[in-house]
C-alpha positions, 0 to 999 in steps of 0.5 A, spaced: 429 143 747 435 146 745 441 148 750 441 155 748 433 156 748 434 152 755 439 157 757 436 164 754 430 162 759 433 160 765 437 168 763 430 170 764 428 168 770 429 174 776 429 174 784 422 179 784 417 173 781 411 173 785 408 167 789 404 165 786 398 161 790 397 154 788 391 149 787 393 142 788 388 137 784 385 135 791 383 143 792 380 144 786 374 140 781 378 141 775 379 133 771 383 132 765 377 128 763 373 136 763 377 138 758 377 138 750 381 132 748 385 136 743 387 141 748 390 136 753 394 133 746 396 140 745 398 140 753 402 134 753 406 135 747 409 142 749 411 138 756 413 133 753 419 137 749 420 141 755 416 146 755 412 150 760 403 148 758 398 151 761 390 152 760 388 159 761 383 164 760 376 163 760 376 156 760 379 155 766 374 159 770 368 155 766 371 149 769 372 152 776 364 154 776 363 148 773 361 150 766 364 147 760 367 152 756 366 154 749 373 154 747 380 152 750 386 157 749 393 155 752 400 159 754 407 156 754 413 158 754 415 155 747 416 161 741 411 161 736 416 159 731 417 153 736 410 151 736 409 151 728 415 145 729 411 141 733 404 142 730 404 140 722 397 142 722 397 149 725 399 156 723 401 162 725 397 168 725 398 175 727 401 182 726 401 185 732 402 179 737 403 172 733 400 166 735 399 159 733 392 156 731 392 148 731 388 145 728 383 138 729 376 136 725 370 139 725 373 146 725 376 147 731 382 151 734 385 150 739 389 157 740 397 157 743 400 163 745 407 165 748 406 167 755 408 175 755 409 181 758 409 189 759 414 192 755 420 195 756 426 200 753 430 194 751 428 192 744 430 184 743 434 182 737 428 179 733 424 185 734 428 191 731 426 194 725 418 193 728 414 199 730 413 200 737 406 197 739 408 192 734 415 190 738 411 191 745 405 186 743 411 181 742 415 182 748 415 175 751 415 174 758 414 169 764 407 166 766 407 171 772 408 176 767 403 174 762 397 173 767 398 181 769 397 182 763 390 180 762 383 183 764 380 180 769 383 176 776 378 171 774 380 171 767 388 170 769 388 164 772 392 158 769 391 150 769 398 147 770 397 140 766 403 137 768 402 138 775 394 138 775 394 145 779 391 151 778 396 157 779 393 164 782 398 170 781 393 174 780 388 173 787 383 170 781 381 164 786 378 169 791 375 173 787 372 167 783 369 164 790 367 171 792 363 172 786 367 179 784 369 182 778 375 186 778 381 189 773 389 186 773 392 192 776 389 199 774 382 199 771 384 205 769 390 202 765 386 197 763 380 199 759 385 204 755 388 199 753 382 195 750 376 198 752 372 192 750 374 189 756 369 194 759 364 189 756 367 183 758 367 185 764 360 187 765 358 180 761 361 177 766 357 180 771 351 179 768 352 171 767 355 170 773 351 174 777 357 177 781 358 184 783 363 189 780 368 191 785 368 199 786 374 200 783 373 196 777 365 200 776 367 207 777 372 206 771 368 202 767 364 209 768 369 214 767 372 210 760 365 208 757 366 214 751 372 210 749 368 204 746 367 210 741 374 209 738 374 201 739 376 197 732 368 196 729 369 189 728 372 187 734 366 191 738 362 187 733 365 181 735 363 182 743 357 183 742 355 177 737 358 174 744 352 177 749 346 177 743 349 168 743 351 167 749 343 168 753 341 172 759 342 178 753 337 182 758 341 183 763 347 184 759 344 191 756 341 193 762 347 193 765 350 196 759 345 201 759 345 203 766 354 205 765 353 208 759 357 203 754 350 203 750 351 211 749 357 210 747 357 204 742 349 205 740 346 212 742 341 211 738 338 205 742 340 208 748 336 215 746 329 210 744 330 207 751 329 212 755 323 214 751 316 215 752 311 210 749 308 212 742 301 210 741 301 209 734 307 204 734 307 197 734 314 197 738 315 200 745 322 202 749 318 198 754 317 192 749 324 191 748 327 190 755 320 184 756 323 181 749 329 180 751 326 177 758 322 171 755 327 170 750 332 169 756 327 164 759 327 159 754 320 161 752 323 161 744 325 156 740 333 155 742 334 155 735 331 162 734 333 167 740 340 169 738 335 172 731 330 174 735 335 178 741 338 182 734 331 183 731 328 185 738 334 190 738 333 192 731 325 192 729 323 197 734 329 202 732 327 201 724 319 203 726 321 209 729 326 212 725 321 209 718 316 213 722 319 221 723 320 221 714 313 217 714 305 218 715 305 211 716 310 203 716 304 202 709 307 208 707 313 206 708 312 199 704 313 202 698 320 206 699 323 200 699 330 202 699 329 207 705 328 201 709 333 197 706 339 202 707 336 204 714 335 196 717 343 196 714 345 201 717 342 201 725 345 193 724 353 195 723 353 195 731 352 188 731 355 186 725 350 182 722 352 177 715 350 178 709 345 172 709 342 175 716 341 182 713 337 180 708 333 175 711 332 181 718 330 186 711 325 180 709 322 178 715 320 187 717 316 187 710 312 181 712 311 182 717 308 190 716 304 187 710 301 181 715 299 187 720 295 190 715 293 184 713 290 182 720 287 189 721 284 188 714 281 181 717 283 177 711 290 173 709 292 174 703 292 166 698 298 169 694 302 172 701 300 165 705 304 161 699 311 165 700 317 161 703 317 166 709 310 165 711 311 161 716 317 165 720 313 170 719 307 168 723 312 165 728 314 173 730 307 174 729 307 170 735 313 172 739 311 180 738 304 178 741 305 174 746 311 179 748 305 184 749 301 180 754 297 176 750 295 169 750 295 164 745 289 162 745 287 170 742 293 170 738 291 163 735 284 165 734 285 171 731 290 168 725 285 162 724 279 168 723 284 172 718 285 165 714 278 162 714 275 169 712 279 169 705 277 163 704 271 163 704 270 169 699 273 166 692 270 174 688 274 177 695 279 173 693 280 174 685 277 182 686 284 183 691 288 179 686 286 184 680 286 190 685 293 189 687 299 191 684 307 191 686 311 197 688 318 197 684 324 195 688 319 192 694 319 185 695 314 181 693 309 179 698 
């Protein structure tokens, strides 16, 4: 490091830095071995060139529960420019608030930040000319000060590689062993920032089955509206996270129950408190027993992230289809309606391209094999689609989510496929009586 970098944070350093509590490796179950290998390598050569590395955020609260985390993001006090000269395979990104991806193979980021702090009216030389928010979000600061600016306590602790400690200013190591969930400072003050931090908090809540501290509850009551002016993509990015990560059924009953829903999705949150509609295939009830026995692991592992949005989703499509439509045949044929209302109540979760038209795909297969079912045949020409058989498989979840058995629902497909077989007149008279319905997709 050079003398003048040196120097300019030696300037910085001030008498009313708080103490921070410190964990050394025999108090403590955080192991080097417990960590990405890459991320240690990223530590290591920041030490190395006499800079401050810690391990931060979620990563280390995973580790001190004894989880493995999903990513590793560190904090030193190296400037980004600094960085970029030590790391050939990274890159600056950022407008607000720079940070530097390093990158390894298989497509991993390990993510470095310069620790931060709250602004202040004197403006740093590099940062004139900036807009305020902008030059506020590039005040470089101290760890202390960096870890009072995160959202929770438990999410504010730092793992000290050249030391093996970990390092609490932010009292997240009591709140981590008492199972609490608490705001840095002002919860107020927090969540105005960036209210998406209301849903992390209660994530964390439902993940870990820790309390909300009162404090930290009541705010997340006041200032759930503010989830109306969040940026769409990072409030779609929050929830991507809930809908992947499991235990999706108690994340939205606690969202449910503090208003966020009201204010991010109103139209699930006014179907869930809605009584049973007797002619409708999906019920409010129905929702919350889905996203049950998908938590449970009763589901193929690879399917429940699809399953948890398609749950969120289907019975809200029925309900809107059903109130300009005597019926979902009806609705079959207007394909475009449920194409456009499919994409519009899927916004919220921001759903790709790929997943839209395969979500849209699957309604209408699974519309025609209800009717087909009632009917008591299968049709040949539906049984030799691609989706067939993603088709039958939500059969079986949609089912079995209503309580019956496997052995009914087995039986009652097997009667379905038998009985179309063994009427080849049947067969061919439907063949000839069937006609396709322009913009529909083909069953």
């Amino acid at each position: 490091m050079c003398y003048r970098h040196r120097m300019r944070w030696i300037a910085m350093k001030t008498t009313d830095a708080p103490i921070p509590i410190v964990l050394p490796r025999s108090q403590h179950n955080v192991s080097r071995s417990l960590i990405d290998p890459d991320a240690v390598k990223v530590m290591y050569r920041l030490v190395r060139n006499g800079f401050k590395a810690y391990l931060v955020g979620g990563s280390v609260r995973d580790l001190l529960l004894g989880r493995i985390p999903k990513d590793y993001d560190v904090a030193t006090d190296a400037r980004p420019g600094e960085i970029k000269r030590l790391f050939h395979n990274c890159r600056i990104i950022g407008r607000r608030f720079r940070i530097v991806h390093v990158f390894f193979r298989d497509n991993k980021i390990i993510e470095v930040s310069t620790f931060r702090k709250d602004p202040d009216e004197q403006v740093a030389p590099e940062q004139e000319g900036q807009e305020p928010t902008r030059r506020g979000d590039n005040t470089f600061g101290q760890p202390h000060e960096d870890a009072f600016r995160r959202d929770l306590t438990i999410n504010g602790l730092f793992y000290d590689i050249s030391t093996f400690s970990v390092i609490d200013y932010v009292g997240g190591i009591a709140d981590l062993r008492a199972g609490i969930i608490r705001a840095v400072g002002d919860a107020d003050e927090r969540f105005r920032e960036d209210p998406v931090r209301m849903i992390r908090a209660v994530r964390h809540a439902a993940r870990t089955g820790f309390n909300i501290e009162p404090a930290t509850y009541e705010a997340i009551l006041r200032n759930a509206g503010l989830l109306k002016t969040c940026n769409v993509s990072r409030l779609q990015d929050e929830l991507q996270k809930d809908l992947a990560a499991g235990g999706v059924q108690s994340v939205f009953q606690l969202h449910k129950k503090m208003g966020l829903i009201a204010a991010y999705f109103p139209a699930l949150d006014t179907y869930l408190d809605r009584p049973a509609r007797p002619d409708a295939i999906f019920q409010p009830s129905w929702v919350w027993t889905a996203l049950s026995r998908l938590d449970a692991g009763m589901e193929d592992p690879g399917l429940t992230p699809f399953y948890s949005i398609l749950s969120l989703l289907y019975p809200l499509l029925e309900e809107e289809l059903l109130s300009r439509h005597s019926s979902l045949g009806e609705a079959q044929r207007d394909a475009t309606d449920v194409h456009q209302t499919l994409k519009q109540l899927g916004l919220t979760f921001g759903a790709r391209r790929k997943d839209q038209e395969r979500t849209t795909t699957l309604w209408f297969a699974f519309v025609r094999m209800m009717v087909a079912l009632r009917e008591g045949r299968m049709p040949p020409r539906f049984r030799k689609r691609p989706y067939f058989h993603a088709v039958i498989q939500f059969y079986r979840f949609q089912q079995a989510v209503e309580g019956h058995p496997e052995e009914e629902i087995s039986q009652r497909l097997a009667t379905a496929l038998q009985s179309d077989l063994a009427s080849p007149r049947r067969r061919r008279a439907g063949r000839r009586r069937g006609r396709r319905t322009t913009g529909a997709p083909e069953f």
